[in-house]
C-alpha positions as protocol buffer text, in pm:
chain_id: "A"
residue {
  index: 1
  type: UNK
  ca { x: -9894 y: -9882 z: -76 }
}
residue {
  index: 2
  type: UNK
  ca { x: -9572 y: -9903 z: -348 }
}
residue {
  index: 3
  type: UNK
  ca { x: -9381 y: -9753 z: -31 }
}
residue {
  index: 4
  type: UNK
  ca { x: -9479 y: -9995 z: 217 }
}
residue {
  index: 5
  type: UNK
  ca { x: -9431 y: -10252 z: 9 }
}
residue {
  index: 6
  type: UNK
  ca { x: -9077 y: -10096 z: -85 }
}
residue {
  index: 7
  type: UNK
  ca { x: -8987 y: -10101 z: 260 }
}
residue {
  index: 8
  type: UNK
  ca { x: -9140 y: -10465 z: 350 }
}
residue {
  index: 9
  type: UNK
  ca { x: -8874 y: -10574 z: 61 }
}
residue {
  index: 10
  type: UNK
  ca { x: -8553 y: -10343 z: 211 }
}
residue {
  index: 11
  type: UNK
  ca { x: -8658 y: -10508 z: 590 }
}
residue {
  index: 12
  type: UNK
  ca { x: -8634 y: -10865 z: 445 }
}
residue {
  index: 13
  type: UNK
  ca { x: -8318 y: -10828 z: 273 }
}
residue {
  index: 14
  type: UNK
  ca { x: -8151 y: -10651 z: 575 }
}
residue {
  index: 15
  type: UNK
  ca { x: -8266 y: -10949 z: 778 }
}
residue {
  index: 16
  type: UNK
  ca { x: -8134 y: -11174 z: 540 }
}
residue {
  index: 17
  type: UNK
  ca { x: -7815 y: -10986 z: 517 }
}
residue {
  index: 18
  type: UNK
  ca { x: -7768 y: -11034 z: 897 }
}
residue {
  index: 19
  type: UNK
  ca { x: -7809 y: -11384 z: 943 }
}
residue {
  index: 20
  type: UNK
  ca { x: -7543 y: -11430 z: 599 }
}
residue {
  index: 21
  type: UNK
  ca { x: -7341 y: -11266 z: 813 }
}
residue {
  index: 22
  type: UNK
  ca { x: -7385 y: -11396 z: 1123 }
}
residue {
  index: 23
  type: UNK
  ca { x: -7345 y: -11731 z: 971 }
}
residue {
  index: 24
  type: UNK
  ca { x: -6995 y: -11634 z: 823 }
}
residue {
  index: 25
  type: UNK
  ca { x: -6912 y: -11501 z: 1133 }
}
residue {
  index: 26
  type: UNK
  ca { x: -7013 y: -11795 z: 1275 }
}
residue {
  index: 27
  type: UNK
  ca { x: -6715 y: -11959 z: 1146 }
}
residue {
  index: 28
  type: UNK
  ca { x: -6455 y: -11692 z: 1158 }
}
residue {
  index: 29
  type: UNK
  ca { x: -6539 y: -11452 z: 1467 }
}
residue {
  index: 30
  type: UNK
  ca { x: -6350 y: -11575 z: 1802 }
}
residue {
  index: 31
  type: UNK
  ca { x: -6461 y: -11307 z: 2032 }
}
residue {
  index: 32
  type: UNK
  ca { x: -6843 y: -11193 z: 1959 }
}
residue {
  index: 33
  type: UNK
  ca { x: -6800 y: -10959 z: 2265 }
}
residue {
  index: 34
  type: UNK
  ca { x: -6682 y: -10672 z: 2007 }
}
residue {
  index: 35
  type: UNK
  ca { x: -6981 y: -10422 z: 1913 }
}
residue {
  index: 36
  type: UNK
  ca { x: -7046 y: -10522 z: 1542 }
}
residue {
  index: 37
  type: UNK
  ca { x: -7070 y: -10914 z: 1641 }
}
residue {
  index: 38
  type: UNK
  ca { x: -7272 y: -10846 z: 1924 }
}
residue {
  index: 39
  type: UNK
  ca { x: -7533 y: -10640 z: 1690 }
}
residue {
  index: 40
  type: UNK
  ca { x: -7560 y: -10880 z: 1491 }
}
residue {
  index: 41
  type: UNK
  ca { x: -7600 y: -11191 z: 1766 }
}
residue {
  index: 42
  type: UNK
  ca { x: -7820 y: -10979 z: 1895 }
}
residue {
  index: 43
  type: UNK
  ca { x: -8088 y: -10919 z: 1616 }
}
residue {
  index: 44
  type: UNK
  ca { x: -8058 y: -11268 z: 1484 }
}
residue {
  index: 45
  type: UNK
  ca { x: -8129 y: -11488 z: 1795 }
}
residue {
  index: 46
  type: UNK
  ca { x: -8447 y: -11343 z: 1813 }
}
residue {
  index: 47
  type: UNK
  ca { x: -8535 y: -11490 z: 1496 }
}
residue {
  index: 48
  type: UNK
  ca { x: -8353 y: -11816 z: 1540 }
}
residue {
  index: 49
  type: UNK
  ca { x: -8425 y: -11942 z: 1874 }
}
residue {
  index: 50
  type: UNK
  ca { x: -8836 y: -12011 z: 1819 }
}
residue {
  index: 51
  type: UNK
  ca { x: -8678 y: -12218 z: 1514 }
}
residue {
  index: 52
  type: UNK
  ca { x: -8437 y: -12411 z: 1730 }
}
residue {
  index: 53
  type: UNK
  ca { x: -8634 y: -12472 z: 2002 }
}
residue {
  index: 54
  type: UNK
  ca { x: -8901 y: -12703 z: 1757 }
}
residue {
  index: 55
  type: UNK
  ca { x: -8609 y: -12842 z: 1585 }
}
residue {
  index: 56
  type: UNK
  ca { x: -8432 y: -12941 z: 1968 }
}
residue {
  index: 57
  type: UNK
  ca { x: -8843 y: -13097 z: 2021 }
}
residue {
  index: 58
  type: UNK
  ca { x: -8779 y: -13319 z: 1720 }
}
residue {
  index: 59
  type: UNK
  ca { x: -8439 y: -13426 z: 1839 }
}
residue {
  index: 60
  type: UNK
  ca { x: -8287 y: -13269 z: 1508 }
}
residue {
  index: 61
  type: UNK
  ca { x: -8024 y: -13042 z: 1660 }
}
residue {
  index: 62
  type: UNK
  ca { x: -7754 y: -13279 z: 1733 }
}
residue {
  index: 63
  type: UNK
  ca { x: -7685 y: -13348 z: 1375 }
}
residue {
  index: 64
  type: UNK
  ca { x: -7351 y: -13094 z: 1349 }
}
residue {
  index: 65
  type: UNK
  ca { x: -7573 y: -12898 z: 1059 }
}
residue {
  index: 66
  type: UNK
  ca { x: -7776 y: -12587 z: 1202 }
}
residue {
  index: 67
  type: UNK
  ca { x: -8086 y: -12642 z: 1015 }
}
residue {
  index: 68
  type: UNK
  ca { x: -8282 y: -12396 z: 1219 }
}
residue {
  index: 69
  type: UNK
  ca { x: -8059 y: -12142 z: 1069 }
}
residue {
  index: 70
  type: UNK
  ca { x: -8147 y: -12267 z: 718 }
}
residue {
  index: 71
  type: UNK
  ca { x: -8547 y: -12275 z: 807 }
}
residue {
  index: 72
  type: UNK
  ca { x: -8532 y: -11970 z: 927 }
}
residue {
  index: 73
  type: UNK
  ca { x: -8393 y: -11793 z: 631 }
}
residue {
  index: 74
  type: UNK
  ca { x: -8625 y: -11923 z: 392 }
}
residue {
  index: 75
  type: UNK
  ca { x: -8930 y: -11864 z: 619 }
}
residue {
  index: 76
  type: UNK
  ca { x: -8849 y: -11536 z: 626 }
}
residue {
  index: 77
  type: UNK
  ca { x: -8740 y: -11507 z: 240 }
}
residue {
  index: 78
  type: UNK
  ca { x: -9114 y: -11650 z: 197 }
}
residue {
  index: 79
  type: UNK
  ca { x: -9304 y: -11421 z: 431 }
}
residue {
  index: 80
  type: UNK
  ca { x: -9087 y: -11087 z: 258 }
}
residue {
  index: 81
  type: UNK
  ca { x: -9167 y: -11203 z: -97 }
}
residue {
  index: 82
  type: UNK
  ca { x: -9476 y: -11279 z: 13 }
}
residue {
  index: 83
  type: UNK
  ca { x: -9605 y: -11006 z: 167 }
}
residue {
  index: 84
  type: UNK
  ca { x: -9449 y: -10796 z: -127 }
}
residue {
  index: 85
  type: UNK
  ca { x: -9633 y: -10945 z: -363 }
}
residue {
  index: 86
  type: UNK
  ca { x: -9925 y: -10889 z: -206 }
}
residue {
  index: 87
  type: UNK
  ca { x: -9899 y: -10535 z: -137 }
}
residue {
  index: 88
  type: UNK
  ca { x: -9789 y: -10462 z: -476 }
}
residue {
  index: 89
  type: UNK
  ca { x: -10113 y: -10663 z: -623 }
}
residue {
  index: 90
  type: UNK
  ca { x: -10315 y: -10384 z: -372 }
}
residue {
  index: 91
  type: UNK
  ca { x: -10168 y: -10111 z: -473 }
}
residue {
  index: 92
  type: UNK
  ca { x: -10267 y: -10178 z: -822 }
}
């Protein structure tokens, strides 16, 4: 159970990794055609665009801050720690 919960923890924080990335490349990259861009577009839309598309049904989009991006990551920094935790408590 210590492993699964091991690797529940090492999943989150790649996750979280990718969208600090992708949101630094968000201001830097010009061409997200190249392969390590792309990856990373590609793993992280998935995750943002059920998050956007509630936020575009409130009419909160348009506000020049992405706060689906910022939802997102802490949703999924609560479901890792979460789901941690509670594998940890099983295993002992």
């Amino acid at each position: 159970m210590i492993y699964l919960a091991k690797t529940v923890q090492v999943f989150t924080q790649v996750i979280i990794y990718l969208l600090l990335a992708r949101a630094v490349m968000s201001w830097v990259v010009r061409d997200w055609s190249h392969p390590l861009p792309r990856f990373i577009y590609d793993v992280t839309e998935p995750l943002l665009m059920p998050m956007r598309s509630i936020f575009q049904q409130f009419g909160l989009m348009g506000m020049g801050i992405d706060f689906s991006f910022l939802a997102t990551f802490l949703l999924i920094q609560f479901i890792g720690n979460s789901l941690t935790r509670m594998l940890y408590m099983m295993a002992f």
